[in-house]
N, C-alpha and C positions, 0 to 999 in steps of 0.2 A: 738271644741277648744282643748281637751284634749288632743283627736286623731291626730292632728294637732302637737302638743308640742312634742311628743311623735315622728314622724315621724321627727321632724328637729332634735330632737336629734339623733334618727337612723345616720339621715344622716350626723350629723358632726360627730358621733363616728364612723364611717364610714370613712369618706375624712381622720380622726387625722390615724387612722388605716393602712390606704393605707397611707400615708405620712411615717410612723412610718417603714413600709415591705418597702417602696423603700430607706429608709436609709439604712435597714439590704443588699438591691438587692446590693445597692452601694458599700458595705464594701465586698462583697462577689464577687463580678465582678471584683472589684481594687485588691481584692487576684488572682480571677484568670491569670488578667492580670499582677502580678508581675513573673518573671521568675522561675517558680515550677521546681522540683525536678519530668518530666517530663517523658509520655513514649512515645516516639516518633515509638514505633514498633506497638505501638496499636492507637495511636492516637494523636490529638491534642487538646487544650480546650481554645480558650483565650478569655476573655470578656472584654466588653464594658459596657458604661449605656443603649446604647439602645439597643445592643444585644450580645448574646454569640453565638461563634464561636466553628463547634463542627465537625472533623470529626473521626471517626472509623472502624475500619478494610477497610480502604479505600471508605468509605459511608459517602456524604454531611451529616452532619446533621443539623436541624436548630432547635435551643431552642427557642421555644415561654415562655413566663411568662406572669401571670396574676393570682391579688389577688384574692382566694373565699374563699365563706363564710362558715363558720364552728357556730353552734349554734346561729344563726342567727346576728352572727357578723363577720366582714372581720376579718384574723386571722391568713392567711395562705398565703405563695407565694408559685403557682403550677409551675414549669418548666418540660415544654412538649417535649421531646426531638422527633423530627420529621425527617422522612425519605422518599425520596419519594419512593415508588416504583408500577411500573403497572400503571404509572396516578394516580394513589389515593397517600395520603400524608398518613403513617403509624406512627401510631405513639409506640412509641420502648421502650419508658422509661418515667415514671414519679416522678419527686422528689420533695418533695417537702420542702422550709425554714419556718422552726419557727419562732416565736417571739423573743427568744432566739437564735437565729443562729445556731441553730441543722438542718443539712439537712436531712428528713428521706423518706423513700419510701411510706409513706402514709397518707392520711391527718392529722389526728389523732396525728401521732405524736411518736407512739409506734414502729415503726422500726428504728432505728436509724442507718444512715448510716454513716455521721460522723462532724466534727465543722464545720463550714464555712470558720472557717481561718485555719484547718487542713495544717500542709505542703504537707501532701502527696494527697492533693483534686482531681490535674490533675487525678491520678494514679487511687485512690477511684472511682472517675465516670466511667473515663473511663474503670474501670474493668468493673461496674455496667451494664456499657453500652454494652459493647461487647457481656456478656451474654446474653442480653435482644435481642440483635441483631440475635445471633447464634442458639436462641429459637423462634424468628420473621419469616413470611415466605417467608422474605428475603434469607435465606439459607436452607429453607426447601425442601427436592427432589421435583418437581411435581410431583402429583399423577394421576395413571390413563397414 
């Protein structure tokens, strides 16, 4: 019975949690999508509610997002920035939003990359991005 009480709790502090991260998703998508102070030499970034729109150095990319768990509570929104290449789906970058709307490069919380509503966000990722890209073995010589 305990065990029981114990697990629906989990589970609505869980649903209130993921409710709580897709308001922060919404307020962070609705920045992307207003007209940033943008780099158009390196890239473009616009979002959506149900997705962001991502390319760089002339590479599709698609952001996935999805809550996980940190200390055995949802806590965190990961956005997967995804590229294809060779048939397999690479994935180039991860960052991830706080509770607080800090976007940082790791779950944790301790790299801080910059606000959510940043003006300069376009510019911020898609720096983040490029490097992650030109370090990928997307532009890596073949070897051999």
């Amino acid at each position: 019975e305990q065990h029981m009480d114990n697990q629906l709790q989990q589970a609505v502090l869980a649903a209130a949690a993921i409710k709580k991260l897709r308001e922060i998703h919404q307020n962070f998508v609705t920045n992307l999508a207003t007209p940033a102070i943008e780099c158009p030499e390196i890239g473009t970034l616009k979002g959506s509610l149900d997705s962001i729109e991502c390319s760089c150095l002339e590479r599709n990319i698609v952001v996935l997002s999805r809550p996980i768990v940190r200390d055995k509570q949802i806590r965190v929104l990961e956005y997967d920035f995804v590229t294809q290449w060779k048939d397999e789906e690479l994935s180039v970058l991860r960052l991830y939003l706080q509770p607080g709307g800090v976007l940082t490069r790791d779950p944790l919380g301790n790299e801080k990359l910059c606000d959510f509503n940043n003006t300069y966000i376009h510019r911020i990722i898609l720096a983040a991005l490029s490097e992650s890209l030109l370090n990928s073995p997307v532009y890596a010589p073949i070897e051999g």
